[in-house]
C-alpha positions as CSV (number, residue, x, y, z in Angstrom):
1,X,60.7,31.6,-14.1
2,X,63.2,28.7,-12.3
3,X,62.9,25.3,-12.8
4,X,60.8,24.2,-9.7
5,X,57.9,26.9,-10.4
6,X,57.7,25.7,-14.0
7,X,57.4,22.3,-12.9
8,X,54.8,23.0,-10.4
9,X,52.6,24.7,-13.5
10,X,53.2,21.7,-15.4
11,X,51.4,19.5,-12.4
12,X,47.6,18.9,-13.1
13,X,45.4,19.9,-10.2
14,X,44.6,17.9,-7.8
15,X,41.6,15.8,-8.2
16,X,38.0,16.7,-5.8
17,X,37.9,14.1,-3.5
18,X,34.5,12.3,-4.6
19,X,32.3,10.8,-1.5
20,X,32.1,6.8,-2.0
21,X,29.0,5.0,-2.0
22,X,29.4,2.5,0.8
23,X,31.0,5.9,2.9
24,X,28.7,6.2,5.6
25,X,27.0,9.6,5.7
26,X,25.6,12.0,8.7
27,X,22.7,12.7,10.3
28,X,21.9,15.7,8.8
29,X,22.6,14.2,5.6
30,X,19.9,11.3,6.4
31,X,17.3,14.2,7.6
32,X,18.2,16.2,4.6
33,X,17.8,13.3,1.9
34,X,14.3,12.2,4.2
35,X,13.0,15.8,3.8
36,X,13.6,15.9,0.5
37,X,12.3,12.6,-0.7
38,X,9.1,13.8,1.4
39,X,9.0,16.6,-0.8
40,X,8.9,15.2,-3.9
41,X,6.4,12.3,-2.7
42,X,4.1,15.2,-1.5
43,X,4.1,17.3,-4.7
44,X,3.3,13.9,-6.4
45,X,0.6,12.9,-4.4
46,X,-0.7,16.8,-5.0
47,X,-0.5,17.2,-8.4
48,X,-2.3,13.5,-8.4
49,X,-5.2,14.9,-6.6
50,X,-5.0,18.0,-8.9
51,X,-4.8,16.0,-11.5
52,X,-7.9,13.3,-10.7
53,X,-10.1,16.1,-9.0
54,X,-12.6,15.7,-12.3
55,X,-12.6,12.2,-12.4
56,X,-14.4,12.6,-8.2
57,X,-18.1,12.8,-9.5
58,X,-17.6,9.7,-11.5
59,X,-16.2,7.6,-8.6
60,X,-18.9,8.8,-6.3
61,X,-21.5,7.4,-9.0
62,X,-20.4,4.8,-8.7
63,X,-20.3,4.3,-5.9
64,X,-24.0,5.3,-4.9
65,X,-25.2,2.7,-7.9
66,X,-25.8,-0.1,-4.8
67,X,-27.2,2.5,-2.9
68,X,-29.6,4.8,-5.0
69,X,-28.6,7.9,-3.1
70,X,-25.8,9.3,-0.7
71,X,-26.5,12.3,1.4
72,X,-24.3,14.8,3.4
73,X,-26.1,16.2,7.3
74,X,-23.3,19.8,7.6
75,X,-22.7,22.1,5.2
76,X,-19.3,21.4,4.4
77,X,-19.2,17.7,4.3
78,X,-19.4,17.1,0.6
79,X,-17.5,19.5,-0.3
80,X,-14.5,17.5,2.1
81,X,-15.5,14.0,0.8
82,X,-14.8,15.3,-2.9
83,X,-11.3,16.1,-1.3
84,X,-10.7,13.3,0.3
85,X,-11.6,11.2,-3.1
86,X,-9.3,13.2,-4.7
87,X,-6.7,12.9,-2.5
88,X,-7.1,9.1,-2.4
89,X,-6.4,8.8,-6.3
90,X,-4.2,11.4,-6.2
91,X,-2.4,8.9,-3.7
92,X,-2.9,5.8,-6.4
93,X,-2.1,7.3,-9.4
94,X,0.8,9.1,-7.9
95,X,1.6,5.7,-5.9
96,X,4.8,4.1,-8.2
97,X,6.3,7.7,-7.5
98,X,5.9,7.6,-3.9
99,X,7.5,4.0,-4.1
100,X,10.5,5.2,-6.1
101,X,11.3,7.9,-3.4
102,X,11.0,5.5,-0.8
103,X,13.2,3.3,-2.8
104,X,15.8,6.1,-3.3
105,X,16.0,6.9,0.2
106,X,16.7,3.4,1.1
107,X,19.0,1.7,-1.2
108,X,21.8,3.8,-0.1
109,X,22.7,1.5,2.7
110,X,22.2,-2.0,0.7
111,X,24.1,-4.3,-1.4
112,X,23.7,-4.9,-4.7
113,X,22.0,-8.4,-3.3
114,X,20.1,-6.6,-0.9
115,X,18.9,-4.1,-3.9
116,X,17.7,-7.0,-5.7
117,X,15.7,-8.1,-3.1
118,X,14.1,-5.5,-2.0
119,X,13.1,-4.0,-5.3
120,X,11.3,-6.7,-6.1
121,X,9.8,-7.6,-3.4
122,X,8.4,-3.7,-3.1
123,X,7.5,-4.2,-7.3
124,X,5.4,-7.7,-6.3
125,X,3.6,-6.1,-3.1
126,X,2.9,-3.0,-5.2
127,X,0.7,-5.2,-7.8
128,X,-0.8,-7.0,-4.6
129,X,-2.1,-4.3,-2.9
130,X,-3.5,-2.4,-6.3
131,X,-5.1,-6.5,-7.1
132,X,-6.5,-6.5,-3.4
133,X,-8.1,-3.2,-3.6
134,X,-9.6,-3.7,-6.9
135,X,-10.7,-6.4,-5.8
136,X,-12.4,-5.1,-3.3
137,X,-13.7,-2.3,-4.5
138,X,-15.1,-4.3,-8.0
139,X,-16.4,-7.6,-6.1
140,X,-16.8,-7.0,-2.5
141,X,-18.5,-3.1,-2.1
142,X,-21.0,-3.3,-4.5
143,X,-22.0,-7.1,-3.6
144,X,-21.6,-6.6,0.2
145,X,-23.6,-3.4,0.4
146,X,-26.5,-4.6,-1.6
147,X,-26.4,-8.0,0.7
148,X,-26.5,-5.5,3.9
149,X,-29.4,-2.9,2.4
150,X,-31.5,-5.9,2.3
151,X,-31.9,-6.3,6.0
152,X,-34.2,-3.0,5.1
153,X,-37.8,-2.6,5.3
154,X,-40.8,-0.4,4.7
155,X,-40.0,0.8,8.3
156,X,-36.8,0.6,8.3
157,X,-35.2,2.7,5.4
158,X,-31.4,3.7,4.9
159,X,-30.2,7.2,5.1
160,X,-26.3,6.9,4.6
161,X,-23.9,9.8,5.0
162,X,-21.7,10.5,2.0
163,X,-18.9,10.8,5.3
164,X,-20.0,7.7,6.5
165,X,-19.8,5.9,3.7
166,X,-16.7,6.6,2.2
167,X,-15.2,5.7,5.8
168,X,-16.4,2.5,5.1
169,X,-15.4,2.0,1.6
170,X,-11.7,3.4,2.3
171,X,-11.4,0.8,5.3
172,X,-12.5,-2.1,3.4
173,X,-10.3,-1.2,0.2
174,X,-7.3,-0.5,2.5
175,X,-7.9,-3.7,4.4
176,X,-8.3,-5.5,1.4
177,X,-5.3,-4.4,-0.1
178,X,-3.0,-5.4,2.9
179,X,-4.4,-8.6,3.9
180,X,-3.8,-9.6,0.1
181,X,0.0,-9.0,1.4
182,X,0.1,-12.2,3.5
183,X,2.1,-13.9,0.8
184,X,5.1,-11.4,0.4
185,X,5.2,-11.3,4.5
186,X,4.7,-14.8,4.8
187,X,8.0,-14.9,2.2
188,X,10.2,-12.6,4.3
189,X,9.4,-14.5,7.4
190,X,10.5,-17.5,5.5
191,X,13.8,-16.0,4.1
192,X,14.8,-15.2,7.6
193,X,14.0,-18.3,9.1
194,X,11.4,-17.5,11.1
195,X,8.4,-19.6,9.3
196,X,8.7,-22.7,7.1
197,X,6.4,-24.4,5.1
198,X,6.4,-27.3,7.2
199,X,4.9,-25.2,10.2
200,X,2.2,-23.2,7.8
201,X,1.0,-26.9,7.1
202,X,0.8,-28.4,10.7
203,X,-0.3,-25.1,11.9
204,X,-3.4,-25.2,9.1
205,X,-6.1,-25.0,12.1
206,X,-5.0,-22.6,14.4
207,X,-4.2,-20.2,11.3
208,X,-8.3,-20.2,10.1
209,X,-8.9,-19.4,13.5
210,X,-6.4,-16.5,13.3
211,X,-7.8,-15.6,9.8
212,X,-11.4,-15.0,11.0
213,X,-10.3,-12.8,14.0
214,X,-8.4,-11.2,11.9
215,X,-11.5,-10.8,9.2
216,X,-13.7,-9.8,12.3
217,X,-11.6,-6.9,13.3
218,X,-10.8,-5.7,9.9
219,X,-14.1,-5.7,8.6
220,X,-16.0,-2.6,9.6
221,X,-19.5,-4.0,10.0
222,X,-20.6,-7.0,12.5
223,X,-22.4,-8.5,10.0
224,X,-20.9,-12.2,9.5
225,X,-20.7,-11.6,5.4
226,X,-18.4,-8.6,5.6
227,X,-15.8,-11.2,7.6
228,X,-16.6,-14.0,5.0
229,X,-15.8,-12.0,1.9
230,X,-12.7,-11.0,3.7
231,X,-11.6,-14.5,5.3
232,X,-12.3,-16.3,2.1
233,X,-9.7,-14.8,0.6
234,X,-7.4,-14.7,3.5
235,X,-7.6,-18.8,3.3
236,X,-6.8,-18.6,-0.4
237,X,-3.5,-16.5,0.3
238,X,-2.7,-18.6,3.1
239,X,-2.6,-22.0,0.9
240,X,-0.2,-19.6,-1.7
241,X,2.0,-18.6,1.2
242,X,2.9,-22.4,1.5
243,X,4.0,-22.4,-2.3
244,X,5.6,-19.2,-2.0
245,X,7.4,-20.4,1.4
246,X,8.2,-24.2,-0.3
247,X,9.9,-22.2,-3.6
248,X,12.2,-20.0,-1.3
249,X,13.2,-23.0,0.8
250,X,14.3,-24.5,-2.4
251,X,16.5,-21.4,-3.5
252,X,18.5,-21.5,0.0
């Protein structure tokens, strides 16, 4: 053996090159990441439903307490409302796992700053939307519907679709849930300087205004009590966006 081949021996290997973090990837990388973050969020939100299937007859109890009784017009219609429950609280329960694959799938183009900010701010509108939908679905349903059954009479008596019903319940609880958002978008708006506290004050009046068209399309029903459960709290959020919008203004 000469000299150069034992010194070549003696060399280590030569390190894999390793992929840095702010090293901007391709597009099939991004699909491929996507498709597999939707993957994982799916078999959450499955095993969810899976899991919560035998918790269905329970919600829809209660659920039918303001009512009495909920009936179903086609052969297959309950049988698809207990899915749909299901998959609804599969969704919840399964809801801080979806986030966290959203979150993975994201943070790979932010600072450290930008990190920060963003988890918290999903962490703050996650316990928003769960406190709007509770909410809604403790307070609002069961007060609401009895308030609307009482419009009955002897002649006129309610026959309500299981289908029909749950429509309504999911679109209040959803709605519910985002419009209790307005102070985390109100917030972001602020941090990027396009509102200011100042503005949400002077603009006061035309903003109820906004808030009960807002209430009227939401709601599902025309009924005036539907938008007043809804716009009540809308005005309450409103006066904590100004806080919320006076503290960030503060920390610039």
């Amino acid at each position: 053996m000469d000299i150069q081949t034992k010194i070549n021996l003696e060399q280590p290997a030569p390190k894999k090159k390793q992929k840095r973090l702010d090293e901007p990837v391709s597009l099939f990388e991004h699909l491929g990441e996507l498709r597999k973050r939707l993957t994982y969020a799916l078999i959450a939100v499955t095993i969810g439903g899976v899991a919560c299937y035998s918790a269905v007859d329970r919600v829809i109890r209660d659920l039918a307490k303001p009512i009495g009784k909920l009936y179903f017009t086609g052969p297959v219609e309950a049988f698809w409302c207990r899915i749909k429950i299901a998959f609804f609280l599969g969704l919840l329960a399964s809801l801080p796992i979806v986030l966290f694959q959203v979150w993975s799938f994201i943070q790979h183009g932010l600072l450290p700053k930008e990190k920060r900010f963003i988890l918290s701010v999903t962490a703050v509108s996650f316990l928003l939307f769960l406190g709007g939908a509770a909410f809604c679905y403790f307070f609002v349903i069961p007060t609401g519907v009895k308030f609307l059954l009482a419009y009955g009479s002897d002649t006129l008596v309610p026959m309500i679709t299981i289908s029909r019903y749950l429509s309504f319940v999911t679109t209040l609880t959803v709605s519910f849930g985002l419009i209790f958002e307005l102070p985390v978008a109100v917030g972001f708006l602020t941090k990027i300087g396009i509102f200011s506290s100042k503005m949400l004050k002077e603009q006061w009046r035309i903003s109820v205004i906004i808030i009960f068209i807002v209430a009227a399309a939401l709601t599902p029903g025309p009924d005036v009590f539907s938008q007043l459960v809804m716009a009540v709290p809308l005005l309450v959020l409103y006066g904590v966006s100004i806080f919320v919008a006076m503290s960030i203004e503060r920390r610039k």
